[in-house]
C-alpha positions as CSV (number, residue, x, y, z in Angstrom):
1,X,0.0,0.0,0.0
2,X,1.4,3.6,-0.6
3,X,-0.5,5.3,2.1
4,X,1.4,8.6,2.9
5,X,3.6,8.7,0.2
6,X,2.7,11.4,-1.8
7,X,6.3,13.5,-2.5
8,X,8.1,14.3,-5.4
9,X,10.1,11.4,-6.3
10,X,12.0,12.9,-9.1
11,X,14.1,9.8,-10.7
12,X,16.0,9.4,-7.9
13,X,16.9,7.2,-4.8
14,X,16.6,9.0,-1.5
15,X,19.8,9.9,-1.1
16,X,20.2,11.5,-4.0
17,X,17.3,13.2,-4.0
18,X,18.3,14.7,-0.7
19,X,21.7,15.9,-1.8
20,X,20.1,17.5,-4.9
21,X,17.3,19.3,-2.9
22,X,20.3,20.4,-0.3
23,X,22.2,21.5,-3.5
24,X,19.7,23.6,-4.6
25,X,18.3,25.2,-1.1
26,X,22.2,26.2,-0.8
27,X,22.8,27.6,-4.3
28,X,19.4,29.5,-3.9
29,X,20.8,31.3,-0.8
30,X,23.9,31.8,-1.5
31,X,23.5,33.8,-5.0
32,X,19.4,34.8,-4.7
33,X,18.0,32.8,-7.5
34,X,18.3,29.4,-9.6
35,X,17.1,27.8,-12.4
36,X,15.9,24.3,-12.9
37,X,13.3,22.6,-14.2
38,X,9.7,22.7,-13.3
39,X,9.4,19.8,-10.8
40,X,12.9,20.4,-8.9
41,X,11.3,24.1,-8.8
42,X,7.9,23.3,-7.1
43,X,10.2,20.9,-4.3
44,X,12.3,23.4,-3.7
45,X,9.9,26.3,-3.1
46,X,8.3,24.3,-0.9
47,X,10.9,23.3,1.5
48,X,12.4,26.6,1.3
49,X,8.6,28.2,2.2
50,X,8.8,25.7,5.5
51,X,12.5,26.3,6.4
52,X,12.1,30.0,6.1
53,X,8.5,30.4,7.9
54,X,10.0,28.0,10.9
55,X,13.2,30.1,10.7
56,X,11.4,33.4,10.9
57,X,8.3,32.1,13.4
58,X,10.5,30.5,15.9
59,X,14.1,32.8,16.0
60,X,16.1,30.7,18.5
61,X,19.4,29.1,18.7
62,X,17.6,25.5,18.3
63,X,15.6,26.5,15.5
64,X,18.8,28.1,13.5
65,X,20.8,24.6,14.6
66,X,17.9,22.7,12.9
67,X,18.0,24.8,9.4
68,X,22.0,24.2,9.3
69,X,21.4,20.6,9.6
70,X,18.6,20.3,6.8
71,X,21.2,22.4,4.7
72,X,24.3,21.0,5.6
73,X,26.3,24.4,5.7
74,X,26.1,26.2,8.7
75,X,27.0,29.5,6.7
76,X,24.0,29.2,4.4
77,X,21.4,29.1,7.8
78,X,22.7,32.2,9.1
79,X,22.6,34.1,6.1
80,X,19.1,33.3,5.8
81,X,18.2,34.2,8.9
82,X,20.3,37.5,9.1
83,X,20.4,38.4,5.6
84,X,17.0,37.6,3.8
85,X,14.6,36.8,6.7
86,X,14.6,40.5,7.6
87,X,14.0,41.7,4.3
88,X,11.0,39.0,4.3
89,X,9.1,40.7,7.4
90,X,5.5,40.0,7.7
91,X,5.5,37.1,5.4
92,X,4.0,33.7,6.1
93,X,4.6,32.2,3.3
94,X,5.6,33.2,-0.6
95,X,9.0,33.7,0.1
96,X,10.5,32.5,-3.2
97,X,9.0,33.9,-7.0
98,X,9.2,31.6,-9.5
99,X,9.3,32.6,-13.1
100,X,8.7,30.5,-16.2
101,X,11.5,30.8,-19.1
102,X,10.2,28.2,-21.8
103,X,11.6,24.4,-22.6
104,X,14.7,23.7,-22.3
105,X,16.9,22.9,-26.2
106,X,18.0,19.5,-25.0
107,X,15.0,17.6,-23.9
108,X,11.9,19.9,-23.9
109,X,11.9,20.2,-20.4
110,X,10.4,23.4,-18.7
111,X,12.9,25.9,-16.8
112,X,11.8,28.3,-14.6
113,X,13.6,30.4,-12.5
114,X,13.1,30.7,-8.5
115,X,14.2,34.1,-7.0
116,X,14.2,35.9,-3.6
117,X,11.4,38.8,-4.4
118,X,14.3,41.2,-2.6
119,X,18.5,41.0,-3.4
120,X,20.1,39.6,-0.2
121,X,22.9,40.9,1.6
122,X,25.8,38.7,3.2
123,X,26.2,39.1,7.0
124,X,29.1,41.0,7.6
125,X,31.7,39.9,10.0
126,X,33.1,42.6,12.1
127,X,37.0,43.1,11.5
128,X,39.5,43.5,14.8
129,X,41.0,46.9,14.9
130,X,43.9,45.0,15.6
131,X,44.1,42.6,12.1
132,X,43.5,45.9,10.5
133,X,46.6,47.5,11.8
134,X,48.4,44.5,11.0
135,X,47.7,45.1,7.6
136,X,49.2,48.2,7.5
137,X,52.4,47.6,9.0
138,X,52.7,45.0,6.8
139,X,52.1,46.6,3.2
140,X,54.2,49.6,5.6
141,X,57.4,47.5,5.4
142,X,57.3,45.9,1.7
């Protein structure tokens, strides 16, 4: 019986399915938008929807800890919660726009491209005064 197994199987095993949707979440946040084909596109705007609403409804240590685990780069969870989450405010859901670009030359397949509605900014990491003046005495005595 398949009860409860209504998901996106998308040609692959589960492992690879996994390491493709982690693929893409990462890619997504990192440069703000992606394209892929239509059925990668409808998986991956939904997991984003859940990992950014839980994200932005619940902003705790725990709750960040969880995101970098279902993305697998620790880097990626805190840019979405300091870099694009803010820019997101008020929003429950509809986080990602998707936009549809025609078939594909190769196969017919239909592309569409998923965006943040807003261009995200990296978190910045604050520089000691210290490195800084290293700097200089360096390049000083060249």
């Amino acid at each position: 019986m398949r009860h409860n197994k209504k998901k996106k199987i998308l040609g692959r095993t589960y492992n690879q399915r996994k390491a493709l949707i982690r693929g893409l979440l990462n890619s997504l946040i990192k440069h703000g938008s992606i394209t892929t084909t239509e059925a990668k596109a409808k998986v991956i705007k939904s997991r984003f929807d859940k990992l950014a609403a839980r994200l932005s409804r619940d902003n705790s240590l725990h709750r960040l800890r969880l995101t970098a685990s279902a993305l697998a780069h620790p880097k990626n969870a805190l840019r979405l919660k300091e870099g694009i989450l803010p820019l997101l405010k008020g929003r429950k859901t509809g986080f990602l726009t998707s936009v549809r670009l025609g078939p594909r030359r190769g196969d017919a397949a239909i592309l569409v491209r998923l965006e943040l509605p807003v261009k995200p900014e990296s978190p910045k990491r604050p520089v000691r005064e210290d490195k800084k003046e290293n700097k200089k005495k360096v390049k000083k005595t060249k």
